[in-house]
N, C-alpha and C positions, 0 to 999 in steps of 0.2 A: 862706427856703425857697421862699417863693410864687414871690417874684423871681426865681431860679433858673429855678423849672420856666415860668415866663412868657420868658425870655429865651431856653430850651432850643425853646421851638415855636415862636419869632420865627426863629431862625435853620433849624428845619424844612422852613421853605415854602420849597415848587418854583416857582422863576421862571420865566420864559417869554422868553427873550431870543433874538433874535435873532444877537447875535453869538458867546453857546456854541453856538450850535446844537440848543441842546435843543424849539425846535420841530419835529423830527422829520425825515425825509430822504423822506415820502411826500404826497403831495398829490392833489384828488379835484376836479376842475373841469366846469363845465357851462358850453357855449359858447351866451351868449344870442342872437345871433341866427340863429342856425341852427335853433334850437329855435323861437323865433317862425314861421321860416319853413317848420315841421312835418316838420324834419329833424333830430331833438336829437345834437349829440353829447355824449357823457362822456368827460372826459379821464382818466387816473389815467398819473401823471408818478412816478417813484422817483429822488432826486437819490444822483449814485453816488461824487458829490465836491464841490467848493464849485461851481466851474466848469463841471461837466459833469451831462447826467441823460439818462436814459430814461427811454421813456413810450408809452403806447398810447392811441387815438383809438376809440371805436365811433361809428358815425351810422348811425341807421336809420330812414328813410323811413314817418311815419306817413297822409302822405293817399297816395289811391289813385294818382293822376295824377302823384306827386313822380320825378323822375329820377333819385332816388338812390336806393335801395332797404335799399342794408345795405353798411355796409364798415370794415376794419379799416384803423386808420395807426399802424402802429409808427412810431414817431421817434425821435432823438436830438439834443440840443441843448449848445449850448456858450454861457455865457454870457462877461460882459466887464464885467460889475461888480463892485463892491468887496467886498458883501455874499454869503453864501450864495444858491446858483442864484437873483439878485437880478438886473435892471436888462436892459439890450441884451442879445440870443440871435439866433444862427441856428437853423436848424434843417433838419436833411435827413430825409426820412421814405419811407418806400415804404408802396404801398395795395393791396390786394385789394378791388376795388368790387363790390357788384353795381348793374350800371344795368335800366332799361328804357324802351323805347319806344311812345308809344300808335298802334297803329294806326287810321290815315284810311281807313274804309272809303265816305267819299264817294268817291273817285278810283277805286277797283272800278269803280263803276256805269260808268264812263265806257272804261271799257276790255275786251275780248274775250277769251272762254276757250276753251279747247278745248272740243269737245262731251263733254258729259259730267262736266264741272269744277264743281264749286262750291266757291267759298271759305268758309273755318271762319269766319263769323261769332261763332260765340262768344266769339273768344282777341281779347280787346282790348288786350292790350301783348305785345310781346317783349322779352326780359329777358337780359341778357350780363352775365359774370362777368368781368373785367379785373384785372391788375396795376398798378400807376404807381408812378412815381417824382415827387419835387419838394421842393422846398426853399421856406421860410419866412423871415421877420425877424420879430421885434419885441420887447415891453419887458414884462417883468414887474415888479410894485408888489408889495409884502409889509407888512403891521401888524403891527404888537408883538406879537398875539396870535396871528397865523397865516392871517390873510384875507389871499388873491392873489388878485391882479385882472391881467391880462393885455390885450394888444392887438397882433396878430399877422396879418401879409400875406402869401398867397404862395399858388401853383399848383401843382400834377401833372401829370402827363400820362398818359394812360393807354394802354397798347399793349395789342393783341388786337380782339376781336368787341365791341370796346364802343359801345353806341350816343350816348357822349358823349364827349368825345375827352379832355378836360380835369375834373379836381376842384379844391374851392376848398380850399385850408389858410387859413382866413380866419378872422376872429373876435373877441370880447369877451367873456372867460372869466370866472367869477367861483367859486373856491372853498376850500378851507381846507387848509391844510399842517399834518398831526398824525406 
């Protein structure tokens, strides 16, 4: 009888494999060096087939001075490996940024107002809200138990009143697929 019920909880346990699928179809990653460079972003990716997934980007600008401020990047990605959303991917995304720029008020001093003008000394950036588009490559790694580690290149371009013309889809991701 012992034997039995010893054999009925041996065959209870939930695996974790890779190739059922049962590590889940959602994943949650933080791109390190962005985050070093005091612009974190958070990825959250939902894989919507073996091959294929969607996902959103946030990055948001924690020192005063950073050029990035705040911005969303929806993506979509296609992968080309053997395993679930595993190995080589493109990737096309569009971005709503917000940027800003610091204002140089040495270069004031050196230049003439109308009588009567004084400039706002106190507003030390201007800030633009932009759309972009751009596309990505690179290679996603996955563990038996659901660590993804990524490494991923590519640009945007941003159109409108933006004070930066271009964003980075760049990165060294590291997070867990549940």
């Amino acid at each position: 009888m012992l034997f039995v019920a010893l054999c009925g909880l041996a065959f209870a346990q939930k695996t974790d494999s890779v190739k059922n699928g049962a590590l889940g179809n959602n994943e949650l990653k933080l791109n390190l060096p962005l985050a070093i460079a005091g612009v974190p972003e958070i990825n959250y990716e939902r894989i919507i087939k073996d091959d294929m997934s969607v996902g959103v980007a946030v990055l948001f600008g924690l020192e005063e001075d950073s050029d990035y401020k705040f911005g969303i990047i929806p993506n979509y990605r296609i992968y080309f490996g053997n395993k679930k959303a595993n190995g080589f991917f493109i990737e096309g995304n569009m971005a709503v940024i917000t940027t800003q720029e610091r204002i140089d008020y040495d270069y004031l001093a050196y230049t003439s107002y109308a009588p009567g003008y004084e400039p706002d000394m106190s507003k030390r950036f201007n800030t633009a809200t932009s759309f972009g588009l751009g596309a990505a490559a690179g290679a996603k790694f996955l563990t038996k138990n659901g660590f993804v580690g990524e490494l991923f290149l590519g640009v945007g371009r941003l159109f409108g009143n933006s004070y930066v013309e271009a964003y980075p889809r760049a990165g060294i991701t590291i997070g867990k697929r549940f």
